[in-house]
ZAPA-879879 format. One line per field, with one value per residue: x, z, y of N, C-alpha, C in turn; chain. Coordinates in steps of 0.02 Angstrom, whole numbers, plus 50000, padded with zeros to 5 digits. Layout:
<rs>
n_xx = (X:...)
n_zz = (Z:...)
n_yy = (Y:...)
ca_xx = (X:...)
ca_zz = (Z:...)
ca_yy = (Y:...)
c_xx = (X:...)
c_zz = (Z:...)
c_yy = (Y:...)
c = (A:...)
</rs>
This chain:
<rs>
n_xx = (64998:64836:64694:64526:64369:64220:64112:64101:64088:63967:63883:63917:63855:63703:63535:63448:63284:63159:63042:62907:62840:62951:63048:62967:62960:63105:63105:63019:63076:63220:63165:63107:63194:63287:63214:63168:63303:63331:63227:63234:63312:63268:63117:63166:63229:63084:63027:63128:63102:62975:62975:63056:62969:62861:62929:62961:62825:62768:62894:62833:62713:62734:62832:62706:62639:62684:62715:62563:62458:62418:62278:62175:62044)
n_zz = (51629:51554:51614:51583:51573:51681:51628:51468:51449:51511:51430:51317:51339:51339:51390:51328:51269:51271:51201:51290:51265:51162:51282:51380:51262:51262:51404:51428:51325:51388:51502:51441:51345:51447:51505:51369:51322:51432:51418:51291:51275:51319:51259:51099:51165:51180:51057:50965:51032:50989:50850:50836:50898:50802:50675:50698:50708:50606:50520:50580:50542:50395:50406:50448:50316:50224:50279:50261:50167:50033:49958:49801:49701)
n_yy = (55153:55123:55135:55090:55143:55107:55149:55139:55012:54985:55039:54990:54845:54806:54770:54632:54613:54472:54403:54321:54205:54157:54146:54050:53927:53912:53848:53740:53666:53653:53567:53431:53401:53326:53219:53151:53120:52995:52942:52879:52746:52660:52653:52635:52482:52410:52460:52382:52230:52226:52224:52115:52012:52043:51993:51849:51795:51812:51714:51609:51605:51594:51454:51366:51379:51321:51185:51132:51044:51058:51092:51084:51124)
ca_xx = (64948:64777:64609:64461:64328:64173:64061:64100:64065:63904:63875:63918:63812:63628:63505:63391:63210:63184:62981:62870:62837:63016:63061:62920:62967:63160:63096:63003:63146:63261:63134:63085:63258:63330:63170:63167:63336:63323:63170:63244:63342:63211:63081:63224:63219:63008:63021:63146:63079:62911:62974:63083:62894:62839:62973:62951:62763:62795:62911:62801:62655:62782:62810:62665:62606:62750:62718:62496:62441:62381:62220:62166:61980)
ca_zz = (51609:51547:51659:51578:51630:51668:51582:51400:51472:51539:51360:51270:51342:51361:51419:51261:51263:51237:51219:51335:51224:51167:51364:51381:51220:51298:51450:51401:51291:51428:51543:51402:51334:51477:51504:51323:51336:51469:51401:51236:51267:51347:51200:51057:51183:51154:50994:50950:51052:50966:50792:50839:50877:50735:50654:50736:50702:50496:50500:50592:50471:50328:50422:50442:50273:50189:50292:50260:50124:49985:49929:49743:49695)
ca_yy = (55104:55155:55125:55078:55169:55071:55207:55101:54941:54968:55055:54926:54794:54823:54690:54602:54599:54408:54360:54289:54142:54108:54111:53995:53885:53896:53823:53689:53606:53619:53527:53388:53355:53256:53153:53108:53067:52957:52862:52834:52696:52588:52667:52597:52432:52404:52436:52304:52192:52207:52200:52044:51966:52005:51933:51783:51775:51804:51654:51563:51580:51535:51398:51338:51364:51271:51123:51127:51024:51096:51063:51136:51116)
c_xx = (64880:64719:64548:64401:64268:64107:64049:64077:64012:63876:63847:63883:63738:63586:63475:63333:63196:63090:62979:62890:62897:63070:63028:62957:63037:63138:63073:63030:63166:63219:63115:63159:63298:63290:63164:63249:63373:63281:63195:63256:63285:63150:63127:63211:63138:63013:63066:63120:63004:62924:63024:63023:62867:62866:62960:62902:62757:62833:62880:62755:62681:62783:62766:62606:62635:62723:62612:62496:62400:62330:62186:62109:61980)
c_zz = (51608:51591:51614:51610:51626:51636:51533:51403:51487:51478:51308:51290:51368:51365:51337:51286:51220:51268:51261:51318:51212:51238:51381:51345:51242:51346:51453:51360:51325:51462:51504:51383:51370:51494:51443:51322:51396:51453:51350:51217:51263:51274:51163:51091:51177:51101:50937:50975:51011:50889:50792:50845:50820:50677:50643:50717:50614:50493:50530:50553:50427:50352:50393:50368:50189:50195:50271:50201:50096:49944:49852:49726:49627)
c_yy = (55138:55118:55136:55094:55128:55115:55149:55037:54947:55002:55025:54876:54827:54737:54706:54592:54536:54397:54349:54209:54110:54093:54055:53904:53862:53833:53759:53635:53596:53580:53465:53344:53299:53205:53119:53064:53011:52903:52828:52778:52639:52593:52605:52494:52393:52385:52377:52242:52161:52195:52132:51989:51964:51980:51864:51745:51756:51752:51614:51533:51562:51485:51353:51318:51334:51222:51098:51100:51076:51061:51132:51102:51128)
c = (A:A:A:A:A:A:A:A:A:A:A:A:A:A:A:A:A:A:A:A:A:A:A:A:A:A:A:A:A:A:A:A:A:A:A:A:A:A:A:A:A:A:A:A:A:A:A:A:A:A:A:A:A:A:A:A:A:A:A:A:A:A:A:A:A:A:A:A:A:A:A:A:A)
</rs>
């Protein structure tokens, strides 16, 4: 059976020279990504909520301007 010498292996892999900045820019996603997704939901929950008001408010003024006499001069 042949033995692999570790000579070729340590050869074959060399470290990478990886930026400052894209270490940085790495870092900063991972730290952002799980707080955004965590807020999203509730975000997503707001913003339905607020366009269900104004919903609400737009048929109201129809409503209301169905039922207003109309006066023409």
């Amino acid at each position: 059976m042949k033995v692999m010498s570790t000579d070729i292996l340590s050869e074959a892999v060399q470290p990478v020279e990886i930026p400052f900045s894209t270490m940085m820019a790495l870092v900063v996603f991972a730290a952002i990504t799980p707080l955004i997704l965590l807020v999203a939901p509730a975000v997503a929950g707001q913003l339905s909520a607020i366009a269900l008001t104004i919903g609400s408010l737009v048929c109201l003024l129809l409503m209301i301007r169905r039922t207003s006499p109309v006066t023409r001069t």
